[in-house]
MOPAC internal coordinates of N, CA, C and O (Angstrom, degrees):
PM7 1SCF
backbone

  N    0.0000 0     0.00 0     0.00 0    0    0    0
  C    1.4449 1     0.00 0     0.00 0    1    0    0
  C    1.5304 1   110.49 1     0.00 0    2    1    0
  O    1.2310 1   116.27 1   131.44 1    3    2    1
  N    1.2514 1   124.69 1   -48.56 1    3    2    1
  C    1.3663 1   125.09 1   149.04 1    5    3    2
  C    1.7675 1   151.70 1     0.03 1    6    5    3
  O    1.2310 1   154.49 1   106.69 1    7    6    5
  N    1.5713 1    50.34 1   -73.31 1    7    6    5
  C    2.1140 1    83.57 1   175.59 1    9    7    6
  C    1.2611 1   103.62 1   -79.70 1   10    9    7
  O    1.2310 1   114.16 1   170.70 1   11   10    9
  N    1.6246 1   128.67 1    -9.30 1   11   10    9
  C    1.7998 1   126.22 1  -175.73 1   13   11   10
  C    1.9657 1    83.73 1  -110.39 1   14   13   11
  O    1.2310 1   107.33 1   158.50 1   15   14   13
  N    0.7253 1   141.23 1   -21.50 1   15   14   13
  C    1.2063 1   112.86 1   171.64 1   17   15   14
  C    1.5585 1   130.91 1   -52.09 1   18   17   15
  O    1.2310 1   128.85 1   -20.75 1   19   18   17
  N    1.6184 1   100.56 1   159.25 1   19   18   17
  C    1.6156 1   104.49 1  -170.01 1   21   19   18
  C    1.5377 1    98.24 1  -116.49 1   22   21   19
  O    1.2310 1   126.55 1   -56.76 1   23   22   21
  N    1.3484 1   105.02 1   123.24 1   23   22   21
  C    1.6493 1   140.48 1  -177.43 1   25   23   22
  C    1.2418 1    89.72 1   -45.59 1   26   25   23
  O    1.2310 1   105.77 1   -61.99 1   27   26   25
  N    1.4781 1   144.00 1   118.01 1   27   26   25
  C    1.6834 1   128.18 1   157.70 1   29   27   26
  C    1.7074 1    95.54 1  -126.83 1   30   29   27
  O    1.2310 1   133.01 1   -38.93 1   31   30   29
  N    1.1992 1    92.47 1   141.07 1   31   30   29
  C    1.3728 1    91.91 1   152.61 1   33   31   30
  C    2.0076 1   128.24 1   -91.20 1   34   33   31
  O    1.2310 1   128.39 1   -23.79 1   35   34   33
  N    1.2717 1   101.45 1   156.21 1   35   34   33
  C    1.4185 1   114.90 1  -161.26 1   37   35   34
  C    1.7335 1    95.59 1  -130.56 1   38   37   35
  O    1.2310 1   113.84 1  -101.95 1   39   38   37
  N    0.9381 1   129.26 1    78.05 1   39   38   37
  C    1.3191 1   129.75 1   158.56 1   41   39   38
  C    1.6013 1    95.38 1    95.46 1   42   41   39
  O    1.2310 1   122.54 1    61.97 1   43   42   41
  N    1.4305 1   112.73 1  -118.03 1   43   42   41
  C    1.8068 1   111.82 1   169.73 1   45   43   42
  C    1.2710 1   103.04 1   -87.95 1   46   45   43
  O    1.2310 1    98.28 1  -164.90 1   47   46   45
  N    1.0206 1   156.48 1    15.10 1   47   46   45
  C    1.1525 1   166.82 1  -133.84 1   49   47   46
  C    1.6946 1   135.08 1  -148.01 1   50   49   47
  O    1.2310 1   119.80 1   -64.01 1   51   50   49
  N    1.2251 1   117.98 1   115.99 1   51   50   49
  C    1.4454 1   120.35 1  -161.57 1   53   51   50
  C    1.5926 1    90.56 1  -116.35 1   54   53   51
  O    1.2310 1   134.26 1   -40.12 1   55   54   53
  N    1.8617 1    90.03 1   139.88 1   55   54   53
  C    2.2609 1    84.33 1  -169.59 1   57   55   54
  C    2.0770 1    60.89 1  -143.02 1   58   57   55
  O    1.2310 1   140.65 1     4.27 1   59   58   57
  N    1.3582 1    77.53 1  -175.73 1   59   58   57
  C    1.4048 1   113.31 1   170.27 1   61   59   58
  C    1.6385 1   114.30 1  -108.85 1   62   61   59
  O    1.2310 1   122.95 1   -50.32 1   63   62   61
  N    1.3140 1   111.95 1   129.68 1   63   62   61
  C    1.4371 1   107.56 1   177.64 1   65   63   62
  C    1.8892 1   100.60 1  -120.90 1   66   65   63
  O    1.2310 1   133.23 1   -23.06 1   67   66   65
  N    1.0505 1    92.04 1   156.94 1   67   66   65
  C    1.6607 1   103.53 1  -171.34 1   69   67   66
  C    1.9266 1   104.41 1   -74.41 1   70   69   67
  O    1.2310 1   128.52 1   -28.10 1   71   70   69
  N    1.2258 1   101.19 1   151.90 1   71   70   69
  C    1.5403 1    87.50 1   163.02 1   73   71   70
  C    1.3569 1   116.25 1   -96.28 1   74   73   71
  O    1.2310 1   119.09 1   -13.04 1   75   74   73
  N    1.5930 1   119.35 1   166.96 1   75   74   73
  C    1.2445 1   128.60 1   179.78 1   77   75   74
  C    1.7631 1   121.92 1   -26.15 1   78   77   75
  O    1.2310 1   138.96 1   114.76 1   79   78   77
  N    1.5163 1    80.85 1   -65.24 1   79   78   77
  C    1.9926 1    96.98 1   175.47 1   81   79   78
  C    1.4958 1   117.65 1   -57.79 1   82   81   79
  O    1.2310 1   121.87 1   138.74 1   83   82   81
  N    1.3256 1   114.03 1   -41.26 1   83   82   81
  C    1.5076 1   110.67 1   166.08 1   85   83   82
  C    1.1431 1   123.74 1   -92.73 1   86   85   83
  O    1.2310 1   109.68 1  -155.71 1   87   86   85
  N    1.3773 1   136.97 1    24.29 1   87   86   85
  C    1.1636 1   148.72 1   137.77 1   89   87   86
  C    1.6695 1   120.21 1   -65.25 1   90   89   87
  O    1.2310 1   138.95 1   138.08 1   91   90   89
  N    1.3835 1    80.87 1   -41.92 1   91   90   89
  C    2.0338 1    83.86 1  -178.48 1   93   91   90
  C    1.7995 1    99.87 1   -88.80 1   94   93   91
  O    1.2310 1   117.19 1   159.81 1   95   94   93
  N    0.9221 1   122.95 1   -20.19 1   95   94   93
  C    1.8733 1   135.71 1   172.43 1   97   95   94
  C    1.5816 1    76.81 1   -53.46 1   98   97   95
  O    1.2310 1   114.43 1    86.99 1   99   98   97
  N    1.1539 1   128.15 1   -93.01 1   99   98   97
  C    1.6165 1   130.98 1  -166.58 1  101   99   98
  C    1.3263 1   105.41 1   -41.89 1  102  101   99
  O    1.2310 1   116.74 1   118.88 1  103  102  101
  N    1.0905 1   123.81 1   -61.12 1  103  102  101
  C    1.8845 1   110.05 1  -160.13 1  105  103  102
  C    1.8586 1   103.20 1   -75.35 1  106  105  103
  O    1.2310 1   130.91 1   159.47 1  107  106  105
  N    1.6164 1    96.56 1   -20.53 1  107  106  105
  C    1.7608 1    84.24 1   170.12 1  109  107  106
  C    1.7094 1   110.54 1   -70.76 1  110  109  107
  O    1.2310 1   116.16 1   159.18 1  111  110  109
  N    1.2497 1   124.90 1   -20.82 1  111  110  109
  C    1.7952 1   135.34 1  -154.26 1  113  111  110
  C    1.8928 1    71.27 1   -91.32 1  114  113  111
  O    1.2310 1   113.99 1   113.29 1  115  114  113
  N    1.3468 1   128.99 1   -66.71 1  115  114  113
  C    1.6660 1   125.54 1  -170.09 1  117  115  114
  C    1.8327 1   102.98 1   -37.64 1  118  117  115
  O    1.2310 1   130.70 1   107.55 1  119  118  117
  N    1.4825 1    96.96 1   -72.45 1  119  118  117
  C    1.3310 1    99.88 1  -161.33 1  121  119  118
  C    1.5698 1   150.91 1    84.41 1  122  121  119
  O    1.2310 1   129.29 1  -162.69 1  123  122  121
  N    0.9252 1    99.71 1    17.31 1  123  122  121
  C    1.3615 1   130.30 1  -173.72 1  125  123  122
  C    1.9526 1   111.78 1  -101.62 1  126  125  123
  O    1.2310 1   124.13 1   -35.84 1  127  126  125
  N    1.1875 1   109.69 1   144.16 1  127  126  125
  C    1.5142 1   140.21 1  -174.02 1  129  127  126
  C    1.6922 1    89.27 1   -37.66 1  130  129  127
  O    1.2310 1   116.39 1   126.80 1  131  130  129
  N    1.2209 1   124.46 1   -53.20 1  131  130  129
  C    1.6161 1   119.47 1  -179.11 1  133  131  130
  C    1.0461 1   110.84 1   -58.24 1  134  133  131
  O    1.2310 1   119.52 1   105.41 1  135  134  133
  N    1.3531 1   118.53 1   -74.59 1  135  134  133
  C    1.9073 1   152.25 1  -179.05 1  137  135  134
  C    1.9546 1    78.09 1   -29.44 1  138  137  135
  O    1.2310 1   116.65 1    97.75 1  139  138  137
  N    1.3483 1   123.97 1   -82.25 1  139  138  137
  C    1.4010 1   105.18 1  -167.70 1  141  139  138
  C    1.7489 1   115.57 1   -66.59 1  142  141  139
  O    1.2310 1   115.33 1  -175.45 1  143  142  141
  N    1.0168 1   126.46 1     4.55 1  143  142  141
  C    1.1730 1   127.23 1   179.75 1  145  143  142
  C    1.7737 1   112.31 1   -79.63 1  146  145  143
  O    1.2310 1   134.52 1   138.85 1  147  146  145
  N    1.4603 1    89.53 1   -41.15 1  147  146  145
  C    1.4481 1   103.15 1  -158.86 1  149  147  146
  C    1.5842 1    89.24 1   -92.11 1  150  149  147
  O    1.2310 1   117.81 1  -176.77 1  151  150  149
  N    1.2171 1   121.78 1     3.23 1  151  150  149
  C    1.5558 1   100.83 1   177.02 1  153  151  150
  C    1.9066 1   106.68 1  -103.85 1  154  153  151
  O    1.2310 1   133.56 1   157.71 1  155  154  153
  N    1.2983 1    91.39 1   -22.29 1  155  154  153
  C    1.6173 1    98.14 1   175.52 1  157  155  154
  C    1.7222 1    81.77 1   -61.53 1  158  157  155
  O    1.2310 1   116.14 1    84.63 1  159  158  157
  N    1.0127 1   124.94 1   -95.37 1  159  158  157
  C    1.9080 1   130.96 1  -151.80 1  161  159  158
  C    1.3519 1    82.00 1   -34.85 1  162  161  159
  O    1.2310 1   102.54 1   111.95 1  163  162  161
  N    1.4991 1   149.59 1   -68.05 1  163  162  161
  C    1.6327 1   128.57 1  -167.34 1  165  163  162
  C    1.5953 1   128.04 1   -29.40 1  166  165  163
  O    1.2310 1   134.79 1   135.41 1  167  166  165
  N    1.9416 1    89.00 1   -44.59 1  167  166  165
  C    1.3016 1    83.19 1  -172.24 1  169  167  166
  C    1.7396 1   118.35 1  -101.72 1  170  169  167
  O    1.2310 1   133.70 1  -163.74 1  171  170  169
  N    1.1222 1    91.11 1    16.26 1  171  170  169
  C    1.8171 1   111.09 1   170.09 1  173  171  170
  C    1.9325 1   118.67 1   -59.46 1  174  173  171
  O    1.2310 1   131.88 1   169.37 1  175  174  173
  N    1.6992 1    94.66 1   -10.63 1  175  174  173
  C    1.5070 1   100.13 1  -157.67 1  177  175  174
  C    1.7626 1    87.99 1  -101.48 1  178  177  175
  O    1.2310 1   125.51 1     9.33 1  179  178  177
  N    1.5569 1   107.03 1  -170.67 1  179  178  177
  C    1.2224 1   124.79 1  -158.02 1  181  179  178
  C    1.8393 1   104.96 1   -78.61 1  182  181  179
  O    1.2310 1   125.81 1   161.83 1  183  182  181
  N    1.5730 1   106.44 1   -18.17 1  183  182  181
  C    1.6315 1   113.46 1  -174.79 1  185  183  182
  C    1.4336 1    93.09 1   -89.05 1  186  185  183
  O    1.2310 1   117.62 1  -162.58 1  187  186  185
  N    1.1840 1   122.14 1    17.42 1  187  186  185
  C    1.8139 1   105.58 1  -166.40 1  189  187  186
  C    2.0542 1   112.52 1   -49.84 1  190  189  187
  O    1.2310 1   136.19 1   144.76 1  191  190  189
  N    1.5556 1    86.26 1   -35.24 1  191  190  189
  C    1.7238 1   102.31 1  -174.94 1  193  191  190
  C    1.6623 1   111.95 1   -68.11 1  194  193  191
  O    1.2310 1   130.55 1   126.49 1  195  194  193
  N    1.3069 1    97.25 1   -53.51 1  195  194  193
  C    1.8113 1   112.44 1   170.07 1  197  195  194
  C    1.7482 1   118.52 1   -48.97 1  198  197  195
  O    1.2310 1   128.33 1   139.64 1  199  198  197
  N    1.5297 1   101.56 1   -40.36 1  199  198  197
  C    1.7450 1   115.06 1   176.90 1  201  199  198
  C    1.7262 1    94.88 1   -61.34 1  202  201  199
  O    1.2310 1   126.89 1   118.88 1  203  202  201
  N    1.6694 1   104.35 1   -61.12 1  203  202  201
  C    1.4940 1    99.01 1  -131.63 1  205  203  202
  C    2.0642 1    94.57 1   -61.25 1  206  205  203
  O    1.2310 1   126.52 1   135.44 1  207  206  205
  N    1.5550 1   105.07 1   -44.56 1  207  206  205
  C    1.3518 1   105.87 1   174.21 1  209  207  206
  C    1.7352 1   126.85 1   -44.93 1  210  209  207
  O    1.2310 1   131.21 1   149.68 1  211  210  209
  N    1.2959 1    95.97 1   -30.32 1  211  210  209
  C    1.8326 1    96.09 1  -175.48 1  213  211  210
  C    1.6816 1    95.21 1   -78.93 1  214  213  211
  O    1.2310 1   126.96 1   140.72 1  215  214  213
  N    1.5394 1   104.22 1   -39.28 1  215  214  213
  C    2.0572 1    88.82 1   177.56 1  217  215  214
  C    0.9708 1   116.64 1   -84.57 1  218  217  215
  O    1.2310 1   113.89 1   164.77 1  219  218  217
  N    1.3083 1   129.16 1   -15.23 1  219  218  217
  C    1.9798 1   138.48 1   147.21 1  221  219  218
  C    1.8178 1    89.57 1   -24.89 1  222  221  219
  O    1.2310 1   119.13 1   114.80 1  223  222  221
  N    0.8511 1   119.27 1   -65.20 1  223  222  221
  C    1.6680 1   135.17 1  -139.39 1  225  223  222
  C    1.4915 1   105.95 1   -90.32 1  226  225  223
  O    1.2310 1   125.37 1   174.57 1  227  226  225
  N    1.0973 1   107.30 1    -5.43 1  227  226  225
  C    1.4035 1   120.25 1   175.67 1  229  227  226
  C    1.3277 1   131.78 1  -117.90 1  230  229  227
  O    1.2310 1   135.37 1   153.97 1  231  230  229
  N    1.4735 1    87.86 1   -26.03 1  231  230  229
  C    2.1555 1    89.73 1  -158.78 1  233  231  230
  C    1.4096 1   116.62 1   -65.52 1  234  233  231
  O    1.2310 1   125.63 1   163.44 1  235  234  233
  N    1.6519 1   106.79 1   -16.56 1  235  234  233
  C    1.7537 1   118.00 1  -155.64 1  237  235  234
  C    2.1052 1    83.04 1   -61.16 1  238  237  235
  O    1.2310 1   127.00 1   149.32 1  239  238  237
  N    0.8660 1   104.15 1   -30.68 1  239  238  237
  C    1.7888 1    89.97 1  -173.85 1  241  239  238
  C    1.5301 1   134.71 1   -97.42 1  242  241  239
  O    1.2310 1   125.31 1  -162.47 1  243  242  241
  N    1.3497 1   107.41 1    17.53 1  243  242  241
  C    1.4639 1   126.66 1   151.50 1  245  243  242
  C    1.7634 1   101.70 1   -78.60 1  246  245  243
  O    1.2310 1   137.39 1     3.63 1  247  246  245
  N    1.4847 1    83.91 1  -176.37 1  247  246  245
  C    1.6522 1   110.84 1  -176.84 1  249  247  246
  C    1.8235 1   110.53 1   -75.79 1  250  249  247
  O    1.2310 1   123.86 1   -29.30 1  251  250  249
  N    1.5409 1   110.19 1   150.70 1  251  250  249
  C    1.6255 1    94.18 1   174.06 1  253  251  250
  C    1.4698 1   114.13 1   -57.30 1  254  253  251
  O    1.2310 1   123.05 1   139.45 1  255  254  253
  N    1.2665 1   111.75 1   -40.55 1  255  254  253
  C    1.8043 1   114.69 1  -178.59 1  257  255  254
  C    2.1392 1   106.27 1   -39.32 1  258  257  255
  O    1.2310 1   133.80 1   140.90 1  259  258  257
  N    1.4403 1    90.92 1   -39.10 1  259  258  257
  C    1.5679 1    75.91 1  -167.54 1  261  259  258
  C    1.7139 1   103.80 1   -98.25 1  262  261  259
  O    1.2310 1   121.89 1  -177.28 1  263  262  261
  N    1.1914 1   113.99 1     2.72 1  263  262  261
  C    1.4887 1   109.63 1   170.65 1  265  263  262
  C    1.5394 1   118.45 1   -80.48 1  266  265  263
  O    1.2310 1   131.62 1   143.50 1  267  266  265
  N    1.8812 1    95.18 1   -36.50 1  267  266  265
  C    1.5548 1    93.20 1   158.49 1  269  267  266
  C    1.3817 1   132.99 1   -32.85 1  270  269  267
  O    1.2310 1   133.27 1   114.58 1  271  270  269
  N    1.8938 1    91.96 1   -65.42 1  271  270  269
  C    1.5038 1    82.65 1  -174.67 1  273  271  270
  C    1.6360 1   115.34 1  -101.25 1  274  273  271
  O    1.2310 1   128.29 1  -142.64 1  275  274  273
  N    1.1137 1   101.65 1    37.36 1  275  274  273
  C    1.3101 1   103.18 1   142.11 1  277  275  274
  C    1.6695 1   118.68 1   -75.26 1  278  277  275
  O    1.2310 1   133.65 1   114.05 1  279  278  277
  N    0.9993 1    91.22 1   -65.95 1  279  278  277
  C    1.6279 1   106.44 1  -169.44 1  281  279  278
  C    1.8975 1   101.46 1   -52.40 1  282  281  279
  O    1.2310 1   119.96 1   139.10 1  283  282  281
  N    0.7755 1   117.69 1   -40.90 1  283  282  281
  C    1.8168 1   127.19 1   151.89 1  285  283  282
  C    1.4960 1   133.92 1   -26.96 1  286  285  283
  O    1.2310 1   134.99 1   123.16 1  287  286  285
  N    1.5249 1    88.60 1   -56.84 1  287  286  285
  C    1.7325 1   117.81 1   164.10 1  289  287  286
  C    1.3587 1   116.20 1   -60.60 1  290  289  287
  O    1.2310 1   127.29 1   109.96 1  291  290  289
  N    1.5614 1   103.57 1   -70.04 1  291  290  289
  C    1.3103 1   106.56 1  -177.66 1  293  291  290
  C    1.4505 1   124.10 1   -81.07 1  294  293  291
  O    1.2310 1   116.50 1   178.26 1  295  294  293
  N    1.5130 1   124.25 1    -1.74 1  295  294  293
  C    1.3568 1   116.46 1   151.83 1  297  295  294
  C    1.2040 1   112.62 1   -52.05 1  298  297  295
  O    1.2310 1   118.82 1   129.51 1  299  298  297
  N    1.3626 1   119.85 1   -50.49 1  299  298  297
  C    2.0360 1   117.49 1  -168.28 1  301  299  298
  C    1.9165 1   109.64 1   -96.36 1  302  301  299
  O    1.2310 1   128.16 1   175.69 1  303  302  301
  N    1.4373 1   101.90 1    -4.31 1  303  302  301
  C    1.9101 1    96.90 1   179.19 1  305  303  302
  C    1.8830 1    89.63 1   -52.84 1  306  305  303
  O    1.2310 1   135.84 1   -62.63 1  307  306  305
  N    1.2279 1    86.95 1   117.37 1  307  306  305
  C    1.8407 1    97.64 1   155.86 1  309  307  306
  C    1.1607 1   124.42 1   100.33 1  310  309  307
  O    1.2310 1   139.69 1   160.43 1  311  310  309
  N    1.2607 1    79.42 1   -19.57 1  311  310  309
  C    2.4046 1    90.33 1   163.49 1  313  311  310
  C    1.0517 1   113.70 1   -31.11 1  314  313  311
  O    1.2310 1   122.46 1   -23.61 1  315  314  313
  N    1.2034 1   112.88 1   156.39 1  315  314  313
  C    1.5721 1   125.93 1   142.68 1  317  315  314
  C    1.4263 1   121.14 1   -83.87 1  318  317  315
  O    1.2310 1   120.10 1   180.00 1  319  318  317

């Protein structure tokens, strides 16, 4: 996850920020009422297709708890 981060600078300062998809990799591994909240609003945006495939491509190596709700999430990302 690291090694996919994007170099930004923050004032004088260069950090690493996570990308989108491994942001929701983490809040799915958390799991909590927010962590899935905030991944529905992620995938509310125009990458919803680009997200859901990169955490397609990832999730098999979290815990079952968070593959669940993956599979939870991404049954309803995009509903009406």
């Amino acid at each position: 996850m690291l090694a996919r981060a994007v170099e930004t600078e923050i004032g004088s300062v260069r950090v690493p920020v996570a990308r989108a998809a491994d942001l929701i990799l983490l809040k799915l591994y958390a799991g909590g009422h927010q962590d899935k909240w905030d991944i529905e609003q992620l995938l509310t945006g125009p990458d919803r297709e680009r997200l859901v495939a990169a955490v397609d491509h990832e999730v098999d190596a979290l815990p079952a708890d968070s593959r669940r709700l993956w599979a939870r999430i991404r049954g309803g990302a995009g509903r009406a």
